[in-house]
C-alpha positions as CSV (number, residue, x, y, z in Angstrom):
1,X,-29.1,12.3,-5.3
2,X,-25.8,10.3,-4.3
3,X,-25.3,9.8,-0.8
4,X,-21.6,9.0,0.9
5,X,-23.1,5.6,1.2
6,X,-23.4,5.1,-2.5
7,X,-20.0,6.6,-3.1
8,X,-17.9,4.5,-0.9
9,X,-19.8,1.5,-2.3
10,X,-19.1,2.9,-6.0
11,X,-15.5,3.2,-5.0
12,X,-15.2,-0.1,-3.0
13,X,-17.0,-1.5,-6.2
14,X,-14.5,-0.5,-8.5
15,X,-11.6,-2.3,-6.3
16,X,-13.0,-4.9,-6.3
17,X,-13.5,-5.2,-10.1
18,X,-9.5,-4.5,-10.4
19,X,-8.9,-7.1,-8.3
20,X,-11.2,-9.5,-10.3
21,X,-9.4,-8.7,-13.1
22,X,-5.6,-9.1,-12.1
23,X,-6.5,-12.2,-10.6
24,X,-9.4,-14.0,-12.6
25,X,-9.2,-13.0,-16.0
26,X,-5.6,-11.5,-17.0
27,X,-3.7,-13.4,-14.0
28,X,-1.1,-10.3,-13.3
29,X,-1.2,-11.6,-9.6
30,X,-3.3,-12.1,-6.8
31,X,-7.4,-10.5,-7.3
32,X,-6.3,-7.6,-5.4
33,X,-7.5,-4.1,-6.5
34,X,-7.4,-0.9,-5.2
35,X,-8.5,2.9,-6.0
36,X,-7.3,6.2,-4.4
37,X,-9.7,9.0,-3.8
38,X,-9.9,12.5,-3.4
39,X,-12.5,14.8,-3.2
40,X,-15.1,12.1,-4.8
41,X,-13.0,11.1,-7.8
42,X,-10.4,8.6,-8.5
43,X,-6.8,9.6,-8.9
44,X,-5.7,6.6,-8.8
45,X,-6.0,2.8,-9.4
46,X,-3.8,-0.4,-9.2
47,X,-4.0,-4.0,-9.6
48,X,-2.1,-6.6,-8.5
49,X,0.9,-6.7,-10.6
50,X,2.9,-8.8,-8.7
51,X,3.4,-11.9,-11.4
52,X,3.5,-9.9,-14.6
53,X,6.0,-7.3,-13.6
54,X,8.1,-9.9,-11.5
55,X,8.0,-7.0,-8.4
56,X,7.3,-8.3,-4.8
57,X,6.1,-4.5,-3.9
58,X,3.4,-4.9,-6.7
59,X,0.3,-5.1,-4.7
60,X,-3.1,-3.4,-6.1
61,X,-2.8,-0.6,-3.5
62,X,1.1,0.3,-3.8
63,X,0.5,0.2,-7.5
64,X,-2.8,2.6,-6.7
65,X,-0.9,4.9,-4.7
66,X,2.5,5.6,-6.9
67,X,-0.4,6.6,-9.4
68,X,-2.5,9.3,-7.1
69,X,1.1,10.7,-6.3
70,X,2.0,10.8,-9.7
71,X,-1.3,12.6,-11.1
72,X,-1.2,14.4,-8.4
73,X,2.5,15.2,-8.2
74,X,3.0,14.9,-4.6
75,X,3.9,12.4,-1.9
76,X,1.3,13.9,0.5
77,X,-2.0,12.1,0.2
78,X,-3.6,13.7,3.1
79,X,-7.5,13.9,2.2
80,X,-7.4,11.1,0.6
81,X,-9.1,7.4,1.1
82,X,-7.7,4.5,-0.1
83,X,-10.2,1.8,-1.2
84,X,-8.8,-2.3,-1.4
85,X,-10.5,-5.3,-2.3
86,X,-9.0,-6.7,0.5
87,X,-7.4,-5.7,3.8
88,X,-3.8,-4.3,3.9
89,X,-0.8,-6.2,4.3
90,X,2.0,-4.8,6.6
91,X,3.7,-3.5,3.2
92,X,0.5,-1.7,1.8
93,X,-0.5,-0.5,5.4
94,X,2.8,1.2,5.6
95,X,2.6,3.1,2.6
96,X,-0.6,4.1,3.2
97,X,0.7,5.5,6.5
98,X,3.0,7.5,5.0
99,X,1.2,8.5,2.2
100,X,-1.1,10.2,5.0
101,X,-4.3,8.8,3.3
102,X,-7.1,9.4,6.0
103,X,-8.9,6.4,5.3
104,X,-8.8,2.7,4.4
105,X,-12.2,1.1,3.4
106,X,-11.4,-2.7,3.2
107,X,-13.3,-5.8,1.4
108,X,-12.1,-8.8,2.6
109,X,-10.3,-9.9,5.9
110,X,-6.8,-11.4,6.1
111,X,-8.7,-14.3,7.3
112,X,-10.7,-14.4,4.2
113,X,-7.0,-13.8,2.1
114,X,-6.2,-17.0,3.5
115,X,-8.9,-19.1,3.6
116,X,-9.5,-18.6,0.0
117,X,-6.0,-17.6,-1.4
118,X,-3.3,-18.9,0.6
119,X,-2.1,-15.2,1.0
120,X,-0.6,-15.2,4.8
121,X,0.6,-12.2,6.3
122,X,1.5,-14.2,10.2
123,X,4.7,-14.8,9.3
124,X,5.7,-11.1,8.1
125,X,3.5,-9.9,11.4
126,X,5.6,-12.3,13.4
127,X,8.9,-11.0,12.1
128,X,8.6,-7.2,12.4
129,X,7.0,-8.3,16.0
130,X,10.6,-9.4,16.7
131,X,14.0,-7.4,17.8
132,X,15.5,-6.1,14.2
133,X,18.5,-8.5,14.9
134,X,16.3,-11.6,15.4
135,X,14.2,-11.1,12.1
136,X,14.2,-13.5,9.2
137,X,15.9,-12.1,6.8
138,X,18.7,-11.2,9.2
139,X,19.0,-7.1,10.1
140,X,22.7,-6.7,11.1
141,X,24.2,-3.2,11.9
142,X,27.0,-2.0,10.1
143,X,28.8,1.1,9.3
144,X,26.8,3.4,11.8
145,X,28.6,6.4,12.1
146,X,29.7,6.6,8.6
147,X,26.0,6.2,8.2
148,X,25.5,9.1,10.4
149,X,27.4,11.0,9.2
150,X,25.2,11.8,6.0
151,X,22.3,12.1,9.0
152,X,23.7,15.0,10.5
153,X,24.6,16.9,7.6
154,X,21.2,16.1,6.4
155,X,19.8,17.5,9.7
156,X,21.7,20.4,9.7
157,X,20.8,22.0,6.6
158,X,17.9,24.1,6.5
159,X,16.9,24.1,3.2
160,X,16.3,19.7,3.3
161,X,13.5,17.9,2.1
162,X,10.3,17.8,4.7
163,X,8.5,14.9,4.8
C-alpha cells in the first residue's frame, strides 16, 4: 500500500528528474523541474525552458503550471500542490499564489541555487523590497486616470471576470 509519504517522494522524484534533464542532458536552461498535482496524479509538468525558448518567465514551475491550467481548463488550481526541484523564485512563488495551489514541496534551497548554480534571487528580493519608484528597472506613473478609467468601468459591470 502507498502511503502520502511515498507519493510526495514519487512526485518530488519526478521534479527532480525534469530538472536533471533541462539542465544536464538537453541544456533547455537551468536543472529546474517541476510537476502539478491533483488528487494524486500529475496534470502537469515543466522544465526549465528558459535558454531554448529565449523566455525569461520560462522556469520549470511556470512552464508546469500553464500546463495544469491548460488540461485542466481553468486558472484556479486550488487543491492542488505544486512540486519543484528547487525552491521558488519571487516569479514562480507568485504564480503559484495566484494559481491558488495549496502546497509547495521544495528540493533545494535558494542557498543551494547559489552555491551550486549561480542562480541569485537577492537582487530581485531587494528590488520588490523597495518603493515601486526606487526599483531597478525604473516603475514611473503615467496616465492614471485614463488608466482608471477602464478600472471603473470594469468595476462596475456585473457580468466581469472573477478572479
Amino acid at each position: 500500500m502507498k502511503t502520502a509519504g511515498n507519493a510526495h517522494a514519487r512526485f518530488m522524484r519526478r521534479a527532480i528528474e525534469l530538472g536533471r534533464i533541462s539542465g544536464l542532458v538537453k541544456k533547455t536552461g537551468g536543472p529546474f523541474g517541476a510537476v502539478v498535482v491533483k488528487n494524486g496524479r500529475i496534470v502537469g509538468e515543466g522544465s526549465n525552458r528558459v535558454l531554448s525558448t529565449r523566455d525569461p518567465s520560462a522556469h520549470g514551475e511556470i512552464v508546469a503550471i500553464r500546463e495544469a491550467c491548460r488540461r485542466l481548463r481553468t486558472h484556479d488550481l486550488s487543491g492542488c500542490i505544486l512540486y519543484t526541484s528547487a525552491e521558488c523564485c519571487g516569479m514562480c512563488y507568485s504564480a503559484s499564489f495566484w494559481a491558488r495551489i495549496n502546497r509547495i514541496y521544495y528540493g533545494a534551497t535558494h542557498a543551494d541555487a547559489l552555491r551550486y548554480g549561480d542562480f541569485d534571487d537577492t537582487p530581485l528580493e531587494k528590488q520588490l523590497r523597495r518603493r515601486s519608484t526606487q526599483r531597478r528597472p525604473r516603475c514611473i506613473p503615467l496616465l492614471r486616470e485614463e488608466a482608471l478609467a477602464v478600472w471603473k468601468k470594469f468595476h462596475s459591470m456585473p457580468d466581469r471576470a472573477w478572479y
